[in-house]
PLY file of the C-alpha trace (Angstrom):
ply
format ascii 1.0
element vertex 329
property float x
property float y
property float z
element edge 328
property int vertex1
property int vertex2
end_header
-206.05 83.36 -157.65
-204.06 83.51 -154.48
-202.66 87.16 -153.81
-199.32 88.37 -152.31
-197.64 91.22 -150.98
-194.02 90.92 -152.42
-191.95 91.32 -148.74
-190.11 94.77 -148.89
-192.71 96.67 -150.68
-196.22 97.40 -151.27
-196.71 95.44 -154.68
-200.10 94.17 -153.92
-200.53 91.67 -156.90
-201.58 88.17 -157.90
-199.08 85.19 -157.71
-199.06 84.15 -161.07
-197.73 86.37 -163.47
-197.42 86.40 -167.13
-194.06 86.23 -169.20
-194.62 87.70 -172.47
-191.69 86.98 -174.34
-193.59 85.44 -177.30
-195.95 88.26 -177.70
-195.25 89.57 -181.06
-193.13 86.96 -182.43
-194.17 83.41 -181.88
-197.44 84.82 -180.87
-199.68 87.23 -183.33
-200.75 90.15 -181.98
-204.11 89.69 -181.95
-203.75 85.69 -180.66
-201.46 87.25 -177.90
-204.50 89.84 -176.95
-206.94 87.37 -176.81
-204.43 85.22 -174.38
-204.11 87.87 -172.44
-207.23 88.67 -171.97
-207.81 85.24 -170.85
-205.01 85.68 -168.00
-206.79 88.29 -166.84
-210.12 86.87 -166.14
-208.51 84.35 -164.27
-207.14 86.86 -161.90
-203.31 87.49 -163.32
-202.36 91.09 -162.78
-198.54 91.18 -163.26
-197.23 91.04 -166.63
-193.66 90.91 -167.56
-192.04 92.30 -170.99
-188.87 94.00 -172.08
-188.00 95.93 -174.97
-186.76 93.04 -176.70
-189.74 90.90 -176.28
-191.58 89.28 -179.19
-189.04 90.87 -181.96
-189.64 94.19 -180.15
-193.64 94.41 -180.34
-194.45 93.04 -176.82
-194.84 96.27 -175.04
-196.34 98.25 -177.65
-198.94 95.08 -177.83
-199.56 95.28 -174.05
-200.41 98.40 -173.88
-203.41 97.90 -176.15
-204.47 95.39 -173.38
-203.40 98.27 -170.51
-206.17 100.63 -172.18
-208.68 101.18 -169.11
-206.93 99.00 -166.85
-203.34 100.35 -165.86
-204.29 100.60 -162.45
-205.11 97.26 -161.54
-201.58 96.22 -163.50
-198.18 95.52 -162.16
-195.84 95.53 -165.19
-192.17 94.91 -164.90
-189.88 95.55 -167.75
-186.51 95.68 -168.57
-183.23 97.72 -169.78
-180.03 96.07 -171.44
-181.26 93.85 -174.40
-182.60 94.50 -177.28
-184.62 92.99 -180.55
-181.97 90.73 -183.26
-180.22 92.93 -185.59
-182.18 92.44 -188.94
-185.04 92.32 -186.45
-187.19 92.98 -189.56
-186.61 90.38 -191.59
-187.33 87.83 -188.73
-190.29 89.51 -188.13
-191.57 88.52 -191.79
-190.36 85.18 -191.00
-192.13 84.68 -187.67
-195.38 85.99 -189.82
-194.55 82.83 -192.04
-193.91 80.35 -189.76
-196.30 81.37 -186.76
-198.63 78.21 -187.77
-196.25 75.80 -187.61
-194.13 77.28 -184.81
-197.52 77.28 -182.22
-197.66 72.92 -183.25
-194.03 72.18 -182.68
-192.68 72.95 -179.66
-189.25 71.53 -181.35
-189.29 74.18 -183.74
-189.44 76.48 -181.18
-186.52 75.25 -179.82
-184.82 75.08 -183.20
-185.66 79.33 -183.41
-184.13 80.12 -180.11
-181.20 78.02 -181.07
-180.33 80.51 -184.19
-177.86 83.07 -183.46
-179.87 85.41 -185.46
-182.56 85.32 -183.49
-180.79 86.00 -180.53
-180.98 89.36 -178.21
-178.22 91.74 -178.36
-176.80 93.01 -175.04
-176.31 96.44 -174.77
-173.88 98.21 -172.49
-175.09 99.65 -169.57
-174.98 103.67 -169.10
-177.02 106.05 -167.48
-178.17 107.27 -170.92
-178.69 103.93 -172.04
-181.12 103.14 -169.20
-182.91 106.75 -169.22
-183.12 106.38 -173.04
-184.58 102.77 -172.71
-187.08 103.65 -169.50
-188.92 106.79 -171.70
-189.28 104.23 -174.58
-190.92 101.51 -172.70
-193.27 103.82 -171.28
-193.92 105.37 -174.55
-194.82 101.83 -176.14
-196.58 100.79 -172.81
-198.70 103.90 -172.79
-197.61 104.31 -169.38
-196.21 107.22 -166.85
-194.75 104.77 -164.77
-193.48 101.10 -164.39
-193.90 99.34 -161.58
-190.58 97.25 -161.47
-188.08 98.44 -163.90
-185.05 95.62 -164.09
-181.76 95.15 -165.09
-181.63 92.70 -168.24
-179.23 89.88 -167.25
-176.40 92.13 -166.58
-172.87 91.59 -165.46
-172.44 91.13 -161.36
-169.99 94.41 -162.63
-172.65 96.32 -163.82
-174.80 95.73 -160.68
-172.69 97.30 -158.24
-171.48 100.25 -160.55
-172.01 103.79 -158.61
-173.09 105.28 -161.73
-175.65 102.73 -162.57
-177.29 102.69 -159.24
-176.99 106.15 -158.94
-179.24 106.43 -161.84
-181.50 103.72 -160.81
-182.00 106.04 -157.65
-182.79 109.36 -159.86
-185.73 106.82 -162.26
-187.49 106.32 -158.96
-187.10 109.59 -157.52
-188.98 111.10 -160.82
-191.51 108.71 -160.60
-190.87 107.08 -163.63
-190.35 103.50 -161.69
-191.32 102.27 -158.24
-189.49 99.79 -157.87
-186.08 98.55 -159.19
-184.71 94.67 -159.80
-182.08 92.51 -161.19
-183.37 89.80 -164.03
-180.22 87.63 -164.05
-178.31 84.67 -163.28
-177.37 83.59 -159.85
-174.26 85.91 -159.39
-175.80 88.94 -160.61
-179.34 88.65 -158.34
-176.59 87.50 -155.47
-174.54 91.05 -155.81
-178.21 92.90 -156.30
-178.86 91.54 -153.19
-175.49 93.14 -151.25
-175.50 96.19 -152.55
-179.42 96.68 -151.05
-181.23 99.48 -152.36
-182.26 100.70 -155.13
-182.65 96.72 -155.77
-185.80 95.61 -153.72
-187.17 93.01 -156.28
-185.09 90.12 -157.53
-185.81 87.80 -161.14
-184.23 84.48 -161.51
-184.85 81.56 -162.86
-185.56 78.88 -160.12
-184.63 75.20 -161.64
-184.35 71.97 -159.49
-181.99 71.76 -156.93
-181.30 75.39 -157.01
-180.54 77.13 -153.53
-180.45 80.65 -154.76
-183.95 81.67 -152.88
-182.53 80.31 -149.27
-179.21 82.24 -150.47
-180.93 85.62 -151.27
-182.89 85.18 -147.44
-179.22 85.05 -146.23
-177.43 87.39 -147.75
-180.67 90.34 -147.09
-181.35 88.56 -143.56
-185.17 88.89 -144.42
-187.72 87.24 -146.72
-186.97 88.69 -150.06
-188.95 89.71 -152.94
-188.86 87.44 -155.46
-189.87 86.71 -159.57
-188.98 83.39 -160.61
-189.70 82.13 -164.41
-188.62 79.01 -166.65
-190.71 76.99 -164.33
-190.90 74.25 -167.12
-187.69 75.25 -168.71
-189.04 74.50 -172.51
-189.46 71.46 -171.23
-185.90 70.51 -169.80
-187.53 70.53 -166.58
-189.90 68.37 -167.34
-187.84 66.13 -169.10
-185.70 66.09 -166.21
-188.42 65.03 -163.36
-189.38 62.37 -165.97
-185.89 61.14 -165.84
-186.14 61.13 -162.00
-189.36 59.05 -162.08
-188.04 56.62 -164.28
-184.66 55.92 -162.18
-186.96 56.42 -158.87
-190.40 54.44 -159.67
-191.83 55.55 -156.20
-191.42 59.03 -156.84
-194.33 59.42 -159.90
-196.84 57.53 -157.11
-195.70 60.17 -154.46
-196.63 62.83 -156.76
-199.81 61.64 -157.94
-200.57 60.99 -153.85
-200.12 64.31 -153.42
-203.14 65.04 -156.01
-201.79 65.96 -159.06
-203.80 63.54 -161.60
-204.01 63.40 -165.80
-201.70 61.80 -167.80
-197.63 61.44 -167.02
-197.02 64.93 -168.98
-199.70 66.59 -167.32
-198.67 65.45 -163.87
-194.99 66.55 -164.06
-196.62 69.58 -165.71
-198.76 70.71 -162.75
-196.07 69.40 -160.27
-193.21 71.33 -161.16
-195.78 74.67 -161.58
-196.74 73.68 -157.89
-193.52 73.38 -156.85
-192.62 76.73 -158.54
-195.62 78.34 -155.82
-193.58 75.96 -152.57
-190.50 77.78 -153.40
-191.88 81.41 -153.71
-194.79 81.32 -151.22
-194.80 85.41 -151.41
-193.44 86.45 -154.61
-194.40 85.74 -158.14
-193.59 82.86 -160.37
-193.86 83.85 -164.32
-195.11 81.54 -166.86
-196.24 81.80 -170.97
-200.05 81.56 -170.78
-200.03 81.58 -174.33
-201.99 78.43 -174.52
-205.47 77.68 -174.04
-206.65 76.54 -170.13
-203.12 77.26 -169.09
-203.81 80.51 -167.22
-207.10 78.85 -165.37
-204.82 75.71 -164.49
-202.11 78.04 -163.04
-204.13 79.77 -161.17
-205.74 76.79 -158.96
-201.92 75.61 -158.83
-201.60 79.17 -156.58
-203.33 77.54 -153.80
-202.28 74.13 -153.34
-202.60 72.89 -149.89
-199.49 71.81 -148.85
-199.84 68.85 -146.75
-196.58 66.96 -144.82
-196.86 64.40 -147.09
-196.85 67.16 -150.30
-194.33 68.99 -148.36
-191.97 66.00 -148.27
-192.22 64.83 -151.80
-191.33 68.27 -152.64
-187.78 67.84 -150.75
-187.39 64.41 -152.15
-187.26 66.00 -155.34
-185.08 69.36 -154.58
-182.54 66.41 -153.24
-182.87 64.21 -155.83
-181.94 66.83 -158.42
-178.77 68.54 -156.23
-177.47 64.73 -155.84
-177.74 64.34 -159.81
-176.29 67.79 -159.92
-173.43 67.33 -157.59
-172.65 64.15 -159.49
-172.20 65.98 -162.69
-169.79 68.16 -161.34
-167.85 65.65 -160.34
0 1
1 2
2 3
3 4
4 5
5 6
6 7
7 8
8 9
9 10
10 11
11 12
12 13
13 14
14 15
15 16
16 17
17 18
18 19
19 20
20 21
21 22
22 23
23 24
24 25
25 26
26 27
27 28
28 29
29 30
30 31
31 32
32 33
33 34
34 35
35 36
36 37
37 38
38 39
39 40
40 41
41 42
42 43
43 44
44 45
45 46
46 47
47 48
48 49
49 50
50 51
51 52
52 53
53 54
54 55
55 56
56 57
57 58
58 59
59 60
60 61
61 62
62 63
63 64
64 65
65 66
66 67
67 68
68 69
69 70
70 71
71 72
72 73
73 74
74 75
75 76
76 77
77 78
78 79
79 80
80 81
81 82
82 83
83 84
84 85
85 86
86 87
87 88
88 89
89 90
90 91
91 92
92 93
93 94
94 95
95 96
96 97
97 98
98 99
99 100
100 101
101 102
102 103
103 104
104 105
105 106
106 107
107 108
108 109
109 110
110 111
111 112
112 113
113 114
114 115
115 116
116 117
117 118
118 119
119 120
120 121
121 122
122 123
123 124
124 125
125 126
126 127
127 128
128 129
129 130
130 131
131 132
132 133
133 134
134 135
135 136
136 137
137 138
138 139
139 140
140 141
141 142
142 143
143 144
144 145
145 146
146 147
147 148
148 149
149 150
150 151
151 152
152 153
153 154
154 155
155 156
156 157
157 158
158 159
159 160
160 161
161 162
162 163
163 164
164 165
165 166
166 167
167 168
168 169
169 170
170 171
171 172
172 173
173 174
174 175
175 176
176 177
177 178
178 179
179 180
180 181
181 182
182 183
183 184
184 185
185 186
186 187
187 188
188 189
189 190
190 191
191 192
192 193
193 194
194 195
195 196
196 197
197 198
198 199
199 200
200 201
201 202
202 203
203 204
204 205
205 206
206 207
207 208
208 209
209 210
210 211
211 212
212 213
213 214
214 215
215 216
216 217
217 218
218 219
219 220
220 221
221 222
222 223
223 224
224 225
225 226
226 227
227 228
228 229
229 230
230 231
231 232
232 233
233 234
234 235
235 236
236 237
237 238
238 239
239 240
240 241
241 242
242 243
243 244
244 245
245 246
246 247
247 248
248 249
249 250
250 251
251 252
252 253
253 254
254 255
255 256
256 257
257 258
258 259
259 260
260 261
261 262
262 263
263 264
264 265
265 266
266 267
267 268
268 269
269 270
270 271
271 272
272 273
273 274
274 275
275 276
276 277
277 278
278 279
279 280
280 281
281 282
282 283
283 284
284 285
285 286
286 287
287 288
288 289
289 290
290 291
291 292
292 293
293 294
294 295
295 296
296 297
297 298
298 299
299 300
300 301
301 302
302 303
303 304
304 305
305 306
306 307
307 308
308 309
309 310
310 311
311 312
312 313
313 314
314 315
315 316
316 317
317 318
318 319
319 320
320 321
321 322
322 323
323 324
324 325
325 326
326 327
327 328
């Protein structure tokens, strides 16, 4: 497992982290311990939840997993969303469909696309985020968290006196270390203006996207950076399979580069490799809730990147801004 120092702070932890928001819901408790457990003896030691993780049961499930080992841990979670209303009943649904769900990644798909089973967004207050902070660390078990974020809030929100005011109080108590922004592009882009308390920023970091060369601008430094949805429930994937179909040299560039296995797997490994190009010093967060995928993640840390690897890489980041730049057109 390669290990980084995110730039800006003194997070010593390993590259690959964990996103855990199927513990609980898609993933049973106990299935979602033993997964985790697995992470960890392949050297992952950041773990990402939020209070509205796995129908609201991730972080009391991670802390049973924390028992013993807190200090070794860098756990990020999060304030400003929260479990589906009738979060109960879904609960007793995910119970009855957990068997199924785990064989068909389409009716995954088919769960996130119910309104039901959606998130609610809270409004952002200075009691809402000191009331949401002492639950998390009452479900994690925990004094403190190491990087406490904003839950996809508004680019409003972010720069709000009050807000950061408070933000500035959580880490003078020593209830959080470190504070980020888990949003979209305009959100992590104002985080990034306004400077401190934000020193850690979450996005999600798709093909073609320019937002980690934009951040480096905008702070005039390396920043620190957690990027997730490396496959995108598959869209990405999908998508580089499109590529390779309208491109035919590009699936022999990739495999020349030394990703080998079937077409799935290759694309697979590819876009988690490329995930580790664009963040060389941060953390890229996937769902290791499946078995092998934390050991294969964690060779993917330290890919030698070659010229050659190092070109097909920018072939593809090209590729995908010329398809995107054509859609917008």
């Amino acid at each position: 497992m390669k290990i980084v120092r995110l730039p800006g702070t003194d997070l010593e932890t390993s590259a690959l982290g964990m996103g855990c928001a199927s513990l609980g819901s898609r993933i049973s408790a106990n299935d979602g311990l033993r997964f985790l457990n697995e992470a960890y003896s392949n050297g992952v030691r950041w773990f990402d939840v939020a209070p509205a993780y796995g129908a609201g049961q991730a972080e009391q499930i991670l802390s049973e997993f924390l028992t013993g080992r807190r200090h070794e841990m860098r756990i990020c979670s999060k304030v400003g969303l929260l479990p589906p209303r009738g979060n109960s009943v879904f609960r007793n649904i995910y119970e009855i469909a957990r068997p199924i769900a785990q064989k068909a990644g389409g009716l995954r798909r088919f769960y996130r696309s119910l309104s039901a089973t959606r998130n609610v967004k809270v409004p952002l207050s200075p009691a809402i985020i000191v009331s949401s902070l002492e639950n998390s660390l009452r479900r994690l078990r925990t004094d403190y968290i190491d990087v406490f974020a904003l839950h996809d809030p508004s680019a409003v929100d972010v720069a709000r006196e009050e807000i950061l005011r408070c933000l500035e109080d959580c880490i003078s108590k020593g209830f959080v270390r470190y504070v980020s922004v888990a949003g979209d592009e305009e959100a992590v882009a104002v985080a990034a203006r306004v400077g401190l308390p934000f020193s850690v920023f979450q996005f999600a970091n798709p093909l073609g996207s320019s937002l980690p060369e934009k951040l480096t601008q905008i702070k005039g430094t390396e920043p620190a950076m957690v990027t997730h949805s490396v496959l995108g429930l598959g869209a990405e994937r999908d998508r580089l399979l499109a590529l390779s179909r309208t491109n035919p040299d590009l699936e022999r560039s990739i495999r020349d580069a030394g990703y080998t296995g079937h077409l799935n797997e290759v694309v697979s490994n590819f876009l988690i490799g490329r995930a580790f190009v664009r963040n060389p010093n941060g953390v890229v967060l996937l769902s290791m809730f499946s078995p092998g995928r934390a050991a294969n993640a964690a060779k993917l840390t330290r890919i030698s990147l070659s010229a050659g690897s190092r070109a097909i890489y920018e072939k593809l980041e090209m590729l995908a801004s010329r398809k995107d730049s054509n859609n917008d057109s």
